[in-house]
C-alpha positions in Angstrom: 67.5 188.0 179.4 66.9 187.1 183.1 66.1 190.0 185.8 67.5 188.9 189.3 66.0 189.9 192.3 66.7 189.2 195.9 65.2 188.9 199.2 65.7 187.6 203.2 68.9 189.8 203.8 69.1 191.2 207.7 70.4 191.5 211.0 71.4 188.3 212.9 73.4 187.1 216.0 76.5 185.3 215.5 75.8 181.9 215.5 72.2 182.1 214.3 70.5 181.5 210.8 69.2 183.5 207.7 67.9 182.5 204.3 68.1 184.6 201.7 66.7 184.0 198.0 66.5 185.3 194.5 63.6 185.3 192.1 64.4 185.1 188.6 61.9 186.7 185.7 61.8 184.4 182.5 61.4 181.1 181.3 64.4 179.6 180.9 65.4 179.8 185.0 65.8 176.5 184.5 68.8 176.4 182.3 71.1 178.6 184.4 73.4 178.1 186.2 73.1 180.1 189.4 75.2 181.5 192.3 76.0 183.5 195.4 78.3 185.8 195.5 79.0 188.8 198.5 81.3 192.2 198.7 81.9 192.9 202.4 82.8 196.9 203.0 85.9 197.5 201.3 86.8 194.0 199.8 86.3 192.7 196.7 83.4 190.3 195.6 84.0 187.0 196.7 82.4 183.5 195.4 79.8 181.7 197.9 78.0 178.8 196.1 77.1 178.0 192.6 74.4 175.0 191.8 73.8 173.7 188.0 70.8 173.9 186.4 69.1 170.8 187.6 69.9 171.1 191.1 71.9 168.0 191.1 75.6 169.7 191.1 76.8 172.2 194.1 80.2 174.0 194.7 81.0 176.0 197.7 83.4 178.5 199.2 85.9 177.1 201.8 84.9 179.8 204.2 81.1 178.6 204.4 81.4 174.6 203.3 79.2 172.9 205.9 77.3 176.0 207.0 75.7 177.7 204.0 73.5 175.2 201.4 72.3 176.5 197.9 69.6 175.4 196.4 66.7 175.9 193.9 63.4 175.4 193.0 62.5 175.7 189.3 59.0 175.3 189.4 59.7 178.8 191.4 62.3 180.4 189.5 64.4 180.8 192.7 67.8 179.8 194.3 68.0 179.8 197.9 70.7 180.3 200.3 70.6 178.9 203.6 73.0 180.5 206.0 74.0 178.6 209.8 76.2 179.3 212.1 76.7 182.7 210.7 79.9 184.9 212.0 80.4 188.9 211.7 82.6 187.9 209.0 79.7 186.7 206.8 78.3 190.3 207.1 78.0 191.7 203.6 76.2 192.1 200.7 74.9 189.0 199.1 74.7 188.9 195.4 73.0 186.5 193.1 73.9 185.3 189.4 73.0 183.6 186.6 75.1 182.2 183.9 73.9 181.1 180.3 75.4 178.0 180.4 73.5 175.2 182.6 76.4 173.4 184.1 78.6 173.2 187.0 81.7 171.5 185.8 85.5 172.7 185.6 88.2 174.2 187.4 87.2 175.8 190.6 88.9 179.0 189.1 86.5 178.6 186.3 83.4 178.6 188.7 83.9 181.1 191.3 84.8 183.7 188.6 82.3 186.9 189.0 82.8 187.7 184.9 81.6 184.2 184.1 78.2 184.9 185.0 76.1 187.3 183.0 73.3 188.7 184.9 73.0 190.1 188.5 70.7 190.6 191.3 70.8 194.7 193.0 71.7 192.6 196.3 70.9 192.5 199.7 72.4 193.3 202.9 73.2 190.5 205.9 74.6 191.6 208.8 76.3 189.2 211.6 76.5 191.1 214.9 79.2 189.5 217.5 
């Protein structure tokens, strides 16, 4: 059992930057997979960035590759998520999640996939003004 909880959520200009992170209870962070995921008003819960357990492996979204980077620190228990160039169409609630299995591998289908991850963060809010 892992508890997820995150932070760094906010208000921000388009075009500016925002990290937001989760800190994870429990010591097994480490073998977890982890990701972002975000609901935007109204739309469903959408895939962001997912990193294996080591660090070593990342997959992103198409609508934030080369802006957003996702990253962790074990020693920590957290998974970041640094956000540039943000646009108002970034606004939404950001979600993080952590999967049993350690690895990063498979069809993007597989990856992005909210029910293959088994515990979540409560969220929190980022908001891109124009």
């Amino acid at each position: 059992q892992v508890q997820l909880v995150e932070s760094g959520g906010g208000l921000v200009q388009a075009g500016g930057s925002l990290s937001v992170s989760c800190a994870a209870s429990g010591r097994t962070f480490s073998t977890y997979a982890m990701s972002w995921f975000r609901q935007a008003p109204g739309k469903e819960r959408e895939f962001v960035a997912a990193i294996n357990w080591s660090g070593g492996r990342t997959v992103y979204a198409d609508s934030v590759k080369g802006r957003f980077t996702i990253s962790r620190d074990n020693a920590k228990n957290t998974v970041y998520l640094q956000m540039n160039s943000l646009r108002p169409a970034d606004t939404a609630v950001y979600y993080c999640a952590a999967a049993n299995r350690g690895y990063v591998s498979g069809s993007y289908s597989f990856i992005s996939s909210a029910s293959e991850y088994n515990y979540w963060g409560q969220g929190t809010q980022v908001t891109v003004s124009s």
